[in-house]
C-alpha positions in Angstrom: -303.3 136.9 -65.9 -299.7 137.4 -66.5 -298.7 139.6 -69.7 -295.3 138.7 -71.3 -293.8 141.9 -72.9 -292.7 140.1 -75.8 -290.6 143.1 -77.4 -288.6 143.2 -74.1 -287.9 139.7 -73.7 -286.4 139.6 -77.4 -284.4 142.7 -76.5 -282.7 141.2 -73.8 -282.1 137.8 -75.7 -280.7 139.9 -78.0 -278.5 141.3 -75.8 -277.3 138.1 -73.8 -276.2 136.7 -77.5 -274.1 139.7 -78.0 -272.3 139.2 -74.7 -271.9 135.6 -75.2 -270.6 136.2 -78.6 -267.9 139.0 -78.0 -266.9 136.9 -75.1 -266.3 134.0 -77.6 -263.9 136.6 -79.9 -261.9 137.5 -76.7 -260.7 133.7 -76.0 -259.8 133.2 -79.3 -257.6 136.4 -79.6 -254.4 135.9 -81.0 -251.1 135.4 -78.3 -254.6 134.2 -75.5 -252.9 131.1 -74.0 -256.1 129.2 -74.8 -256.1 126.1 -77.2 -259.0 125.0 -79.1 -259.3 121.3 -78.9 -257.5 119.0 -81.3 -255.1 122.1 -81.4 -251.6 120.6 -81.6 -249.3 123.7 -79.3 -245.6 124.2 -80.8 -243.1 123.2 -78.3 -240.0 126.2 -77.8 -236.4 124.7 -78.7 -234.2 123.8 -75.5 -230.7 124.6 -75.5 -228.2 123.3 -73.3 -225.6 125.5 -71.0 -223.0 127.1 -72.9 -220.3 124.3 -73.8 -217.3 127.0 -74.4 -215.2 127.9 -71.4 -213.5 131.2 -71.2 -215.7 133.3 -72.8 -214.1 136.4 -72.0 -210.7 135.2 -73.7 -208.8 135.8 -70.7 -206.8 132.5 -71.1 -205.3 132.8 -67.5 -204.7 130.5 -64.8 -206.7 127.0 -65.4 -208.0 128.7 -69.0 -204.5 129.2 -70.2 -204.6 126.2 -72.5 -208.3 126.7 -73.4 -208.0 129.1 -76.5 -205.3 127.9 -79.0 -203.9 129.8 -82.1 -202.3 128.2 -85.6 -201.4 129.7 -88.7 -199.5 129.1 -92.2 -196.1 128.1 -91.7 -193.7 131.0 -91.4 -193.0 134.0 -89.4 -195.7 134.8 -86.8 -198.6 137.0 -89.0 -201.3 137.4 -86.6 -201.3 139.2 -83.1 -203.6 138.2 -80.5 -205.0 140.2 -77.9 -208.0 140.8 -75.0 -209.5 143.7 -73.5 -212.6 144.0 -71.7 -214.0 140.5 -72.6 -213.4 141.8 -76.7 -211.3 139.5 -78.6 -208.8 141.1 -81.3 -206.6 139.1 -84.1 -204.7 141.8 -86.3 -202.4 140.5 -89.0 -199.2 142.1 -88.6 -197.0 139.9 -91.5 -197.3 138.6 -94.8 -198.8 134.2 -93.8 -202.1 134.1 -95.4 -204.3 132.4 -92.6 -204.7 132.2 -88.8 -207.3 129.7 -86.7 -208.0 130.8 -83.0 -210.0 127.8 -81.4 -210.8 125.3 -78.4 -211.4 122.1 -78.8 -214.8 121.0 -76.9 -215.4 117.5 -75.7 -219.1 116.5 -74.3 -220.7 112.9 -75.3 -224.1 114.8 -76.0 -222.5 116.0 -79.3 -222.9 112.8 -80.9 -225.8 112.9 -83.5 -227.0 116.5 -81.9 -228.1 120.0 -83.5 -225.5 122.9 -82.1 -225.8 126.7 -82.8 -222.5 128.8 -82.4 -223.0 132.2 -81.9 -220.6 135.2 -81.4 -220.8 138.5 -82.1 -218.3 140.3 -84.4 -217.2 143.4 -85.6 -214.4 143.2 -88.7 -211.8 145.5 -90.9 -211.4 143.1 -93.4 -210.3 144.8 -96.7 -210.2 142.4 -99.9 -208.0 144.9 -101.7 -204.8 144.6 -102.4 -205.1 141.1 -102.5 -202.7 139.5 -100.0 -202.7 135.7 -101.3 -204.6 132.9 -103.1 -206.9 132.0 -100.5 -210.6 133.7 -99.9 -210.0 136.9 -98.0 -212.3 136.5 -95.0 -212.3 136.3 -91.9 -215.5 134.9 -89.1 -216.5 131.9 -87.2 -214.5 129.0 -87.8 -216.6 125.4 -87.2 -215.1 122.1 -87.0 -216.9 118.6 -86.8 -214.8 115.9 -85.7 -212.0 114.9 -88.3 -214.3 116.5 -91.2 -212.3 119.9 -92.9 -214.1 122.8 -90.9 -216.2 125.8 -91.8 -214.5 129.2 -92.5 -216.4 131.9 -92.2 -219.4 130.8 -94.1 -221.7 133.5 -92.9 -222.3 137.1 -93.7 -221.2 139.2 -93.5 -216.8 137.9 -93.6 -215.0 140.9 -95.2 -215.2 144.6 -95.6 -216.1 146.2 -92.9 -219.3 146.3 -90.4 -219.8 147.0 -86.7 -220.6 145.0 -83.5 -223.6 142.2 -84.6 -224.4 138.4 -83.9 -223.7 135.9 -86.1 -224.7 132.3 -86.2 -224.0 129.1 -87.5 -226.1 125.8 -86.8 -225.0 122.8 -88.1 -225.7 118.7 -87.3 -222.6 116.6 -85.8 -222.2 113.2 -87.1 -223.5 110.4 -84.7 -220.3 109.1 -83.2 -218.4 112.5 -83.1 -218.2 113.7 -79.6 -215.3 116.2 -80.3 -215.6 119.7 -82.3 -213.6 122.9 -82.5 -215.3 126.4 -82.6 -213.5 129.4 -82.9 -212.1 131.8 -85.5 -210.4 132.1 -88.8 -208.5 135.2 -90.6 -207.6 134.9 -93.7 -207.6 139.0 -94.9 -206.0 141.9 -94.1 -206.7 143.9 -91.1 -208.9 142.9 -87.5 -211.3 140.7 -87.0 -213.0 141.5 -83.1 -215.5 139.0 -81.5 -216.9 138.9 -77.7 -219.8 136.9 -76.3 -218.9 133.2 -77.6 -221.7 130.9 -77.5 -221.7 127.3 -78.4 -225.0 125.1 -77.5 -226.9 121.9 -78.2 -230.7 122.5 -79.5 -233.5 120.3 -79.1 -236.3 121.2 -80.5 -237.8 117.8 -79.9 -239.8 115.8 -81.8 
């Protein structure tokens, strides 16, 4: 007659649960690529190709006409200048404001989500005070006909080294033109490399 050794068999039972259990904690670990069922999964934002040409501000040969530069009426105020891919605008006279820009043109724009991203490093000193308008200096946005952005972003004046800054913002369905670029409205340099303007879609 065959003699079950109870105690053993529950050991091992007990065991087998154990395994099966730990094994269960494991798939459900956080960053496991695993999804329990009814789980919805977040989809990642898509961004198109960079929509600004001459990134590296050399504005030669076919990018000569790609960057453009306007300021208060007056004697020219604001230099201009490129080295290494680094972008620097220095005021030099007495106007109050300066926009360094290119226009972008790309039927996706209508009705889409953009980020612009560049990074900067500024010497913008608020004292003295130079004029009546905001002494800042930064990304400069543009949607359309609408007035732009200036600079609304921090940090715009004083002074801080080399980091990113962004600005997102929604164009109008219809508008299928928008200029990005730069505004300096303080004393001293604003620098910026690494220009970056993209649509998002971050689906549904």
């Amino acid at each position: 007659m065959l003699r079950i050794d109870w105690p053993l068999v529950r050991h091992w039972l007990s065991c087998l649960l154990l395994i099966s259990l730990l094994s269960g904690c494991q798939s459900a670990q956080p960053g496991s690529l695993n999804t329990a069922p009814g789980e919805a999964s977040v989809a990642a934002c898509d961004s198109s190709e960079n929509l600004l040409l001459d990134t590296a501000f050399t504005r030669e040969g076919e990018y000569a006409p790609t960057w453009r530069q306007t300021q208060h009426t007056g004697e020219p105020s604001f230099s201009v200048t490129t080295e290494g891919g680094v972008l620097e605008i220095r005021r030099i006279a007495t106007q109050p404001w300066t926009l360094f820009f290119q226009n972008v043109e790309d039927a996706r724009l209508s009705g889409a989500n953009i980020r612009y991203t560049v990074e900067l490093k500024g010497e913008l000193p608020t004292d003295p005070p130079l004029h009546g308008f905001d002494h800042i200096g930064g990304l400069y946005l543009r949607l359309g006909k609408r007035g732009g952005s200036l600079a609304e972003h921090e940090p715009n004046s004083g002074q801080w080294d080399w980091q990113p800054v962004t600005v997102e913002a929604s164009v109008p369905k219809g508008v299928t033109a928008i200029r990005a670029g730069f505004v300096h409205q303080a004393g001293g340099a604003l620098w910026a490399r690494s220009p970056s303007l993209v649509i998002v879609d971050c689906g549904e």
